[in-house]
C-alpha positions in Angstrom: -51.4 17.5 71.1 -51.2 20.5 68.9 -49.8 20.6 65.6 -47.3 23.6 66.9 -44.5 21.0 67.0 -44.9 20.7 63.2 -45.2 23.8 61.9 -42.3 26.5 62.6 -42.9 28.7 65.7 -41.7 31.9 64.1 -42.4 33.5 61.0 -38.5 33.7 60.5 -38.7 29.9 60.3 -41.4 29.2 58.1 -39.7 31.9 55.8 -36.7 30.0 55.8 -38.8 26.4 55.5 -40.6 28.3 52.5 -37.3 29.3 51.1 -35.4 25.8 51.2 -39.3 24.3 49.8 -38.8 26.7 46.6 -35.0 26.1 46.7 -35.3 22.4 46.3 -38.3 22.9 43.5 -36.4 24.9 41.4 -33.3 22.6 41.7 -35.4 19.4 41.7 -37.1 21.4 37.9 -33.2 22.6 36.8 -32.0 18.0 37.5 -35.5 17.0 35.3 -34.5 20.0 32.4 -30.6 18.5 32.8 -32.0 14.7 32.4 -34.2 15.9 29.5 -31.6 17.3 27.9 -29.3 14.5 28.1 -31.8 11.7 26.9 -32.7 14.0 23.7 -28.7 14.1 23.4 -28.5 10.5 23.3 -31.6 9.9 21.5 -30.0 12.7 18.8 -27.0 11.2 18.6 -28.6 7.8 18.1 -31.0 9.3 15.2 -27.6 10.6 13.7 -25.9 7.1 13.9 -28.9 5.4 12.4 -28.9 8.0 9.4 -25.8 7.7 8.9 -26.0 3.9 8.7 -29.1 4.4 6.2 -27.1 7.0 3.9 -24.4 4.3 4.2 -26.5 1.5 2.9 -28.6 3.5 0.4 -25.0 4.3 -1.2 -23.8 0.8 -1.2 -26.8 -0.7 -3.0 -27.2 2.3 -5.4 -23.7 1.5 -6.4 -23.8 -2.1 -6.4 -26.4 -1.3 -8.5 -24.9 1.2 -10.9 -21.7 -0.6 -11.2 -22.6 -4.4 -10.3 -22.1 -5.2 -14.3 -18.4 -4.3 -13.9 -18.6 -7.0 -10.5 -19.7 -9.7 -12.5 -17.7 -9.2 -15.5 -16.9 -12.7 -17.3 -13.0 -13.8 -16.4 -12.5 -16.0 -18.7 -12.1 -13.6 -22.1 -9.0 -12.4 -21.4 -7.1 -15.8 -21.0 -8.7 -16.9 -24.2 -7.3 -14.4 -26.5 -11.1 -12.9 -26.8 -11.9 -9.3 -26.5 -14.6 -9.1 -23.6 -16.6 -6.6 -24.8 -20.0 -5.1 -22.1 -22.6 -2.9 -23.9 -24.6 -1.3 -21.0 -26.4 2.2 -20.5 -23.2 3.9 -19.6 -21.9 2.8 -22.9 -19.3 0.3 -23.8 -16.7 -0.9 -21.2 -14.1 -1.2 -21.5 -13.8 2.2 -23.5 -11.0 1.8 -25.7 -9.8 -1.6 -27.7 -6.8 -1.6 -28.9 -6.3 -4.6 -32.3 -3.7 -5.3 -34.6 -4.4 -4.3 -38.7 -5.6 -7.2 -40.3 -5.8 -9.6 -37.6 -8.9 -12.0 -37.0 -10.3 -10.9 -33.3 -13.3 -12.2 -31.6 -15.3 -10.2 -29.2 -17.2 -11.7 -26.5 -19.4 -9.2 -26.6 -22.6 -9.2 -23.6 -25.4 -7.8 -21.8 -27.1 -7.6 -18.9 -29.7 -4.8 -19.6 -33.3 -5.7 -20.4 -35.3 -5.3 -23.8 -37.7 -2.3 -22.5 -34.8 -0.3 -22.1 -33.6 -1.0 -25.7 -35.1 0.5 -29.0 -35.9 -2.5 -31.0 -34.5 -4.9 -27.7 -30.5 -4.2 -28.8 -27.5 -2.7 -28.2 -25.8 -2.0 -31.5 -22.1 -1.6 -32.2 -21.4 0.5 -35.0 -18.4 1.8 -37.3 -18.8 2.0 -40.5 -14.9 3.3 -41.2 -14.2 -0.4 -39.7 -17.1 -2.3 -41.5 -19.2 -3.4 -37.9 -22.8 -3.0 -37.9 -23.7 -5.7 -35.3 -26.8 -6.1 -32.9 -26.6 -7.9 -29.8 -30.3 -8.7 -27.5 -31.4 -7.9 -24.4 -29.6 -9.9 -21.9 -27.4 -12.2 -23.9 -24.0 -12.8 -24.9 -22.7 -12.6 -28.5 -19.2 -14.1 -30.3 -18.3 -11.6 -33.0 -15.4 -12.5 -34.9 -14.1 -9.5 -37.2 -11.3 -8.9 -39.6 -9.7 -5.8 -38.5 -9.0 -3.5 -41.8 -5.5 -2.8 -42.9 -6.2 1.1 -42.1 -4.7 1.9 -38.9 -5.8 4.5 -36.4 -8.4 5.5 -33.9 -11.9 4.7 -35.0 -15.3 5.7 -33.3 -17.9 3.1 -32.5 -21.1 3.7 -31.2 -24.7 2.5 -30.1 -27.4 3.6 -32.0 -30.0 1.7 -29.9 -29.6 3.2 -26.2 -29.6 6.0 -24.4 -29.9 9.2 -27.4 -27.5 6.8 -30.0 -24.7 7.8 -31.8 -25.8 11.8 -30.2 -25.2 10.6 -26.7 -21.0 10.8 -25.7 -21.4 7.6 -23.3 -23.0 5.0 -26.1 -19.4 6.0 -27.9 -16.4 4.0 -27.8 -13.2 3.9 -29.6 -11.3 1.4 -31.6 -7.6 1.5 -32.0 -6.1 -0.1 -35.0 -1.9 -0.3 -34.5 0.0 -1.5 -37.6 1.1 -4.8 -37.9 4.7 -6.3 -37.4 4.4 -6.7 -41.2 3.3 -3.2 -42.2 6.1 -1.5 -40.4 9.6 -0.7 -42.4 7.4 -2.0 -45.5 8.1 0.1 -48.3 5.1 2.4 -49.1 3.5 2.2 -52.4 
């Protein structure tokens, strides 16, 4: 037998088989570009999700980091009548303390950065208007008990051992002395 019964008898036909050949390339090519396109979709949309889980975590531990100190924060001062007190890079939390003209207080006053990051291995809590000049090391916990001067007002206390000292805003703190029961209505000498 010939091979006429394969091939098409007229040129009409082999046109057309030549035609639907190409046809079915170029739509066979345009379902490959369309599946292409859709598994660099997913695989974007996966890359975008995994990112975003990264960016996610990266924020978490930075701040866990940054902020972890205020996290582990001692519970125990306030039900005690002390003054929980943190000295840490970002200065002295909490900010403000407000006492009572000449009242005893006691400040449980702590630590958790290490001695590299310390001139001399200290935080230091200074005032001079309020007579405190204390150091506290690297990593430790300190009981101050202080006599609060008959002199209210708002005082300025600072570190002079971390992070550019008494020049640096964030190693400041303030100190608010309020006038006692006794002091007010007293007659004024």
């Amino acid at each position: 037998m010939t091979d006429h019964a394969q091939q098409p008898a007229s040129r009409r036909e082999r046109r057309e088989q030549e035609r639907e050949t190409l046809h079915n390339t170029v739509v066979a090519r345009r379902d490959a570009r369309r599946a292409e396109r859709a598994r660099a979709a997913r695989l974007d949309k996966v890359r975008k999700i995994a990112f975003g889980g990264i960016v996610v975590a990266v924020l978490a531990v930075g701040t866990y980091l940054a902020f972890g100190d205020f996290l582990r924060r001692p519970a125990d001062a306030a039900s005690s009548g002390i003054i929980d007190v943190q000295s840490s890079m970002a200065g002295f939390t909490p900010s403000e303390i407000d006492v009572t003209a000449g009242q005893t207080v006691t400040f449980k006053w702590w630590t958790q950065d290490a001695a590299p990051h310390l001139t001399g291995g200290v935080h230091t809590m200074v005032s001079p208007d309020l007579g405190l000049n204390e150091q506290l090391p690297a990593e430790s916990t300190k009981m101050v008990t202080w006599t609060v001067p008959n002199k209210p007002g708002t005082y300025d206390v600072w570190c002079e051992s971390c992070c550019g000292g008494k020049d640096a805003p964030q190693m400041h703190g303030k100190i608010v002395v309020k006038p006692s029961s006794a002091s007010i209505g007293a007659p004024v000498a």
